[in-house]
N, C-alpha and C positions, 0 to 999 in steps of 0.2 A: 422467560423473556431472554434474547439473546443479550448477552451483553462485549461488547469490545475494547480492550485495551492497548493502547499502543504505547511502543516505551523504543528507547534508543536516539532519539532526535538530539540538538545538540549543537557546537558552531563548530564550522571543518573550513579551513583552507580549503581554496581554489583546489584542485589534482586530488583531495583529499578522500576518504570513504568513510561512511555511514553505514551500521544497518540497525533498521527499524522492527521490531518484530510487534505485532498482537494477539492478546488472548483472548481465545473465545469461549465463551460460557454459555449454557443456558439452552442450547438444544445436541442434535447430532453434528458435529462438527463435518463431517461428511456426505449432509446434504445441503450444503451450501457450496455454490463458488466465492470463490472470496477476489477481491481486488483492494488499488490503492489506487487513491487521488490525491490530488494535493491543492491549495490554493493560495496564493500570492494576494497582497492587500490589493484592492480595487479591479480582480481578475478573476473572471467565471473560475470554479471548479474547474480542473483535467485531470480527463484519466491517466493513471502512472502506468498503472504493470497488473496484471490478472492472470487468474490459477483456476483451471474446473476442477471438481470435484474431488479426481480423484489424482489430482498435480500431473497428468500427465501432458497436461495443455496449457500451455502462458502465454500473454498476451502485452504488449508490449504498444505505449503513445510513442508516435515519432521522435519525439523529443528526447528521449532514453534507450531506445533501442541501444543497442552493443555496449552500455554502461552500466545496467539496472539487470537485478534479475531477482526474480519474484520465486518462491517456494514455499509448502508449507508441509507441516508436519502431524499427519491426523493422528496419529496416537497420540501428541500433546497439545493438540487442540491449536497450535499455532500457526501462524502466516506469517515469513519474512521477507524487506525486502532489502538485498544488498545493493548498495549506489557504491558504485565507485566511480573516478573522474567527474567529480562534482565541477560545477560550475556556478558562477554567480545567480544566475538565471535559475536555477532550481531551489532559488530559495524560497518555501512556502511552510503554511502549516499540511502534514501528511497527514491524511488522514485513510483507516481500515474500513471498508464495508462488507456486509455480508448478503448475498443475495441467494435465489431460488439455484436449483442444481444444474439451471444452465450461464454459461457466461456470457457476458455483457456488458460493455465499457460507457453503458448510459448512464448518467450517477441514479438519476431518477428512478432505476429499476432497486435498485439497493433499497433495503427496508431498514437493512440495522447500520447504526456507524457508532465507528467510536470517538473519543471526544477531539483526536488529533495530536499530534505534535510536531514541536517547532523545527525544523531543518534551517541553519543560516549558514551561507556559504559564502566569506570573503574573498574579496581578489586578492 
């Protein structure tokens, strides 16, 4: 069973940078694309940032474009995603998914998640 860990969240000043990484367990790290969402209280899920297979292709929500950059690393089974230029508005819980070997920014495709964590970003 796959399992997802996420770690690095945490409270950052406005301007300020984060980065999030998670680990993945439990099958080939390599056939999966992996993505991030994130969710803010009372607001659907959105997509963050997404990596296929084999990290030569990242995918990017409006919202982050030129701030956020997503990469992972298959020899240690990990997926990060660096924020810089935080904003208040991007304060949610992040959360990792793992999905089939192609990418896809519908949360609903994602089988596996991990449990999340907290990003706060003061003005």
């Amino acid at each position: 069973q796959v399992q997802l860990v996420e770690s690095g969240g945490g409270l950052v000043q406005a301007g300020g940078s984060l980065r999030l990484s998670c680990a993945f367990s439990g099958d080939t790290f390599g056939n999966h694309a992996m993505a991030w969402f994130r969710q803010a209280p009372g607001k659907k899920r959105e997509f963050v940032a997404g990596v296929s297979w084999t990290g030569d292709n990242t995918y990017y929500g409006d919202s982050v474009k030129g701030r956020f950059t997503v990469s992972r690393d298959n020899a240690k089974n990990a997926v990060y995603l660096q924020m810089n230029s935080l904003r208040p508005e991007d304060t949610a819980v992040y959360y990792c998914a793992a999905g089939g070997a192609d990418f896809s920014d519908y949360a609903e495709v994602y089988k596996f998640w991990g449990q999340g964590t907290q990003v706060t970003v003061s003005s």
